[in-house]
C-alpha positions as CSV (number, residue, x, y, z in Angstrom):
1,X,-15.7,12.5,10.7
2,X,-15.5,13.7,7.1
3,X,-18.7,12.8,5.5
4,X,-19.6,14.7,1.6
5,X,-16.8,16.7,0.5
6,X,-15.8,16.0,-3.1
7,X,-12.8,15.6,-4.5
8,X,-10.9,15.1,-8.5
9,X,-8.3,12.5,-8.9
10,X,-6.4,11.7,-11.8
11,X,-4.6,8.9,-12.2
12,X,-0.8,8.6,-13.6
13,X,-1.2,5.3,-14.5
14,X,-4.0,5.8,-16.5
15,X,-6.5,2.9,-17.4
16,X,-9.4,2.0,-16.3
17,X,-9.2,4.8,-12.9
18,X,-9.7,7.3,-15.2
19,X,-11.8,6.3,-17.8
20,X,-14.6,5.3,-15.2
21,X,-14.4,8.2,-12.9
22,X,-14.4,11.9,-14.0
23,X,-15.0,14.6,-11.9
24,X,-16.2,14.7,-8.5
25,X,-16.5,11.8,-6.1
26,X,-17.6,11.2,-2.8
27,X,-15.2,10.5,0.1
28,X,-16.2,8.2,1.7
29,X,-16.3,8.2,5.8
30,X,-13.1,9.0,7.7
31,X,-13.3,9.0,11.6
32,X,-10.0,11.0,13.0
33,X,-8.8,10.3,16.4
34,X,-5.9,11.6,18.9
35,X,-4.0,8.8,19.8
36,X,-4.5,5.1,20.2
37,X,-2.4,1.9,19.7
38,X,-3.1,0.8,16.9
39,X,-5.8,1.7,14.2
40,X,-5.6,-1.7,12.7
41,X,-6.2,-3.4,16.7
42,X,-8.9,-1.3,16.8
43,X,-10.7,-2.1,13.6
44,X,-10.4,-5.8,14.3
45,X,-11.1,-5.7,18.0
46,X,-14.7,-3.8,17.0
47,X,-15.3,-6.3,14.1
48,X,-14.7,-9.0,16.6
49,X,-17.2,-7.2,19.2
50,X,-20.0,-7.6,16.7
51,X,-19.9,-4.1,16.0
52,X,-20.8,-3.5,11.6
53,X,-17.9,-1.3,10.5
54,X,-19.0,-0.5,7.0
55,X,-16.7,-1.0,4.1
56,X,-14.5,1.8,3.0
57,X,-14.9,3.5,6.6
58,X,-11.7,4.8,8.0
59,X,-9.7,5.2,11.1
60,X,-7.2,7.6,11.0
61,X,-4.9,8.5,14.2
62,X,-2.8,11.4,15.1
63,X,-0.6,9.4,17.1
64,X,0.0,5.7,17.3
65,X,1.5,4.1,19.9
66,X,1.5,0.2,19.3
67,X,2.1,0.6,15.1
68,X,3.4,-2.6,13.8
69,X,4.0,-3.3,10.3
70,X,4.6,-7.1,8.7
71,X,6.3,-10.2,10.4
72,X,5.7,-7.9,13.7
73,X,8.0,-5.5,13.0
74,X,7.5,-2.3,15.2
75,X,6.1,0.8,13.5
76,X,7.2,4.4,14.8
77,X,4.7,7.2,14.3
78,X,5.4,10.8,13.8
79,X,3.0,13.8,14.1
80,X,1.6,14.6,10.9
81,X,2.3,11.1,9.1
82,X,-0.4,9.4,7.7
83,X,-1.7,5.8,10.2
84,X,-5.1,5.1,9.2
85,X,-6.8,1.6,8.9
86,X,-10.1,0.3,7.0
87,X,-12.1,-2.5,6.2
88,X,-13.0,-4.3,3.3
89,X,-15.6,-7.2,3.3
90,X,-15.2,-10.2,1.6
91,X,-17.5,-11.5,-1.1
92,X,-18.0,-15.0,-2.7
93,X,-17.1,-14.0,-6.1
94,X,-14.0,-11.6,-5.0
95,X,-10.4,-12.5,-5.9
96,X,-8.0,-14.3,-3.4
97,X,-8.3,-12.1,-0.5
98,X,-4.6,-11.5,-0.3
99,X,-4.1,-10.3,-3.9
100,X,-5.5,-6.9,-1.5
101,X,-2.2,-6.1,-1.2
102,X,-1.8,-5.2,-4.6
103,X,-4.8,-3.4,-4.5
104,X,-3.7,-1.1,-1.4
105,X,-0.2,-0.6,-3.3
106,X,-1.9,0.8,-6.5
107,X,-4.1,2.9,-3.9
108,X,-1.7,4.7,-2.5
109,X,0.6,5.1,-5.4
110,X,-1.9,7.3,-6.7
111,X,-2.3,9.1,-3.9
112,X,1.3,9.9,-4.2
113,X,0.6,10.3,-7.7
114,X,-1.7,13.0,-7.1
115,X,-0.4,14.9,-4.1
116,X,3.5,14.9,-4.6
117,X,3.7,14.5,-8.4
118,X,7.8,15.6,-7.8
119,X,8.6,12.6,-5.5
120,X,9.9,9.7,-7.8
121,X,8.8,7.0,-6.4
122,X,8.6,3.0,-7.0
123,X,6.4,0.1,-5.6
124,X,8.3,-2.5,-3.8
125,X,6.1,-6.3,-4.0
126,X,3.3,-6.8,-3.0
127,X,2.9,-2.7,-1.8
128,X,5.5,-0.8,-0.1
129,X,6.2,2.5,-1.5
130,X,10.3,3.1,-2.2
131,X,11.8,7.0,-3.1
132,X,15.6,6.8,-3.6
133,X,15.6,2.8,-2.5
134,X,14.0,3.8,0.6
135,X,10.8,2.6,2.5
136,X,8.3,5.4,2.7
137,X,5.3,3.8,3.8
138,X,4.4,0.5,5.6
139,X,1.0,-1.7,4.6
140,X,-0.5,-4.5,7.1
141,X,-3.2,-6.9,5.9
142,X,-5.4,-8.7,9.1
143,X,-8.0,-10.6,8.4
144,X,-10.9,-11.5,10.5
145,X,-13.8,-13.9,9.7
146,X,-15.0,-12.3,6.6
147,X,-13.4,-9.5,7.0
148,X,-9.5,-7.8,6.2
149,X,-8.3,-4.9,7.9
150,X,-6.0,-2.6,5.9
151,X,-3.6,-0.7,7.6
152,X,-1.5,2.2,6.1
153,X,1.3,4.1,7.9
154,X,3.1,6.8,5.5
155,X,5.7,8.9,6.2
156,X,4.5,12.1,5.0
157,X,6.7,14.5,7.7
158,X,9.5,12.3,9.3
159,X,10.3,8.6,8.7
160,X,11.4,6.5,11.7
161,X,14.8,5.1,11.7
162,X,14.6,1.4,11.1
163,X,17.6,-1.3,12.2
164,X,17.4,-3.1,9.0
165,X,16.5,-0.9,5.9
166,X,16.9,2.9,5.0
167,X,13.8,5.3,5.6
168,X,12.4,8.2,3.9
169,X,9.5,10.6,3.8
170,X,7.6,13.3,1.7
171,X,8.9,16.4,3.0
172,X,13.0,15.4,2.6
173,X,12.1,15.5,-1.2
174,X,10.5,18.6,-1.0
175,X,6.5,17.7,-1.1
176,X,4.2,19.1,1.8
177,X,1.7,17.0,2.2
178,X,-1.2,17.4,4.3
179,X,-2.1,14.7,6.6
180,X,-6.4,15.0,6.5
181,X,-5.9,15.8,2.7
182,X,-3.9,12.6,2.0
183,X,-6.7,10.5,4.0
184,X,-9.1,12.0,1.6
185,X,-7.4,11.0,-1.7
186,X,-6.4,7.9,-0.5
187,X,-9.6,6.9,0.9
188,X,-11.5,7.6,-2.8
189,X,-8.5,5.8,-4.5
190,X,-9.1,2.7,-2.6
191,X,-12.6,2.9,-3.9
192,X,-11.9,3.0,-7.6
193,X,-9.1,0.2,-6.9
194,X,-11.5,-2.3,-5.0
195,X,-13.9,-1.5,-8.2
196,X,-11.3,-2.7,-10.1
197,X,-10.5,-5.8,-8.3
198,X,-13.9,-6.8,-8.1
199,X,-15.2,-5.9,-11.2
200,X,-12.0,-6.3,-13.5
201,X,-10.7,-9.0,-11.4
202,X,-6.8,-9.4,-10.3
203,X,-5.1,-9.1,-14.2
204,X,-6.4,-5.5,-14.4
205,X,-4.8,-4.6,-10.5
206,X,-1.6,-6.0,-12.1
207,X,-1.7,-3.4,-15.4
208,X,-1.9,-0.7,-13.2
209,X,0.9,-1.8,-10.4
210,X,3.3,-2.8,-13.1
211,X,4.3,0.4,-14.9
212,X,4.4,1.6,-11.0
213,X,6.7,-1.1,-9.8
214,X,10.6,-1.9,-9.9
215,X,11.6,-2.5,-13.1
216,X,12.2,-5.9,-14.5
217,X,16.0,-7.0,-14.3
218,X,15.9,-5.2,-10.3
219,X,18.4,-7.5,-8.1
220,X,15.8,-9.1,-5.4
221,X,16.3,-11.1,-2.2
222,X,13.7,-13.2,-1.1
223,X,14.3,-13.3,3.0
224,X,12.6,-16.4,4.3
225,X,13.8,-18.6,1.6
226,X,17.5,-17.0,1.4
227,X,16.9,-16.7,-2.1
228,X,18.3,-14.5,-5.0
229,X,17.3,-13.5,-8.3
230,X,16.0,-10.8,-10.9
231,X,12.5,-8.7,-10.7
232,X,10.9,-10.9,-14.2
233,X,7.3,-9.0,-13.4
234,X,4.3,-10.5,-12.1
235,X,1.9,-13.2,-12.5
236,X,-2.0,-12.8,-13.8
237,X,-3.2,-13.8,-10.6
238,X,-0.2,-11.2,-8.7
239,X,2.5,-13.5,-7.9
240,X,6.1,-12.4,-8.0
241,X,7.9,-13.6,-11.0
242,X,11.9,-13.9,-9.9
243,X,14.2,-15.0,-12.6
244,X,17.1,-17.3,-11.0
245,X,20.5,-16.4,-12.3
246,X,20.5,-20.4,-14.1
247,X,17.5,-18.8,-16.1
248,X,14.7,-20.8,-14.5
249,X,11.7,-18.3,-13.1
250,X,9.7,-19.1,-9.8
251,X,6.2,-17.9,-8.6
252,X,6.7,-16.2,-5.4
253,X,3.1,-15.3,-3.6
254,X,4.3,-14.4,-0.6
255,X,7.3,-13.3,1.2
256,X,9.6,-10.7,2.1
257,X,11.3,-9.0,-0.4
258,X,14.6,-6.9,-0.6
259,X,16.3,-5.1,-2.9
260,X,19.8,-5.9,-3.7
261,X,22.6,-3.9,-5.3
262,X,24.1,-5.1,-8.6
263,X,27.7,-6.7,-8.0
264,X,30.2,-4.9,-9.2
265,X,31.8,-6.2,-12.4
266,X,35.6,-7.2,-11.1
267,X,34.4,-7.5,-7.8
């Protein structure tokens, strides 16, 4: 467990991240493990034991055997990728729990931010990380009683091949990334984000994920509903704003989301 060590972040989105925290921070705990199934089954299944796992605490794995990502969609691991889990618990006066996502995806956009400045990368909504139109990482919200689990898997060294959607990772674009040093950076972003959430509320979350996100206009497919229409930004309270091709805009606040390639003109 990494316990003291202090650590600088910047933040490329600027804002309130780096206007409240200079200098050095804490990290907060990080427990590192071999193997197991799933970091996220085991956050929840000691949550459900009665056992206190305190906020910001961290489960990272080497190796993951039972990874699954959203709508129970398998995950693959790969030595030296980031899977790591934590917990966040819920408050009376927090925002709507699952406005988290957004909170996660400005996280670990800074992380990237901060440890592979060369990768160009994009936020797909709520929170999946794109580079070249491909998924880099995977985020899984759970939530039991009181408590949501966040789980993270990144592909830092290798990306697992996927039957429905093009992969990438760090290293293909040229960034080495340390496993242990991304847990650290990521694990003190998430606590300047839920600061944010908390104390700013969901409007502020959604100033720093926009200028990190697909731009407005981006062709989107909406998967459950079958439906097609233009990125038109987001909400105040995080909702997905898609712009129908008769002009009319819908709220979309939850849902899979793809990206689509323009049509050809002629075609």
């Amino acid at each position: 467990m990494a316990l003291g060590h202090r650590l600088s972040l910047h933040s490329r989105a600027g804002g309130p991240f780096g206007q409240r925290r200079r200098g050095a921070v804490l990290i907060p705990p990080i427990e590192r493990i071999a193997q197991t199934g799933s970091t996220n089954a085991d956050l929840l299944a000691r949550l459900a034991g009665g056992e206190h796992v305190g906020e910001g605490h961290w489960l990272v794995a080497d190796r993951q055997t039972a990874g699954r990502g959203r709508l129970g969609r398998a995950w693959g691991d790969g030595q030296g990728n980031f899977m790591g889990s934590t917990v966040v618990h819920l408050h009376a006066s927090d925002p709507v729990a699952a406005t988290l996502a957004l909170v996660a995806g400005v996280a670990l956009a800074r992380t990237v931010t901060t440890l592979a400045p060369m990768v160009d990368f994009r936020l797909k909504w709520p929170n999946d990380v794109l580079v070249d139109g491909a998924k880099c990482s995977g985020i899984l919200l759970e939530r039991t009683g009181d408590a949501v689990v966040i789980g993270m898997g990144v592909n830092l060294v290798s990306a697992p091949e996927l039957p429905d959607r093009p992969t990438a990772c760090f290293a293909d674009k040229g960034a080495r990334v340390d496993r242990d040093r991304f847990a650290d950076v990521l694990a003190v972003a998430m606590v300047d984000a839920l600061w944010t959430w908390r104390q700013e509320g969901v409007e502020s979350i959604v100033r720093n994920w926009l200028p990190l996100g697909h731009p407005v206009g981006t062709p989107l497919h909406v998967s459950e509903q079958g439906i097609d229409g233009f990125f038109d930004g987001l909400a105040p309270d995080g909702a997905l704003r898609l712009r129908r091709d008769g002009g009319e805009t819908m709220l979309i606040h939850a849902g899979d989301i793809e990206l689509r390639r323009p049509v050809a003109e002629g075609n």
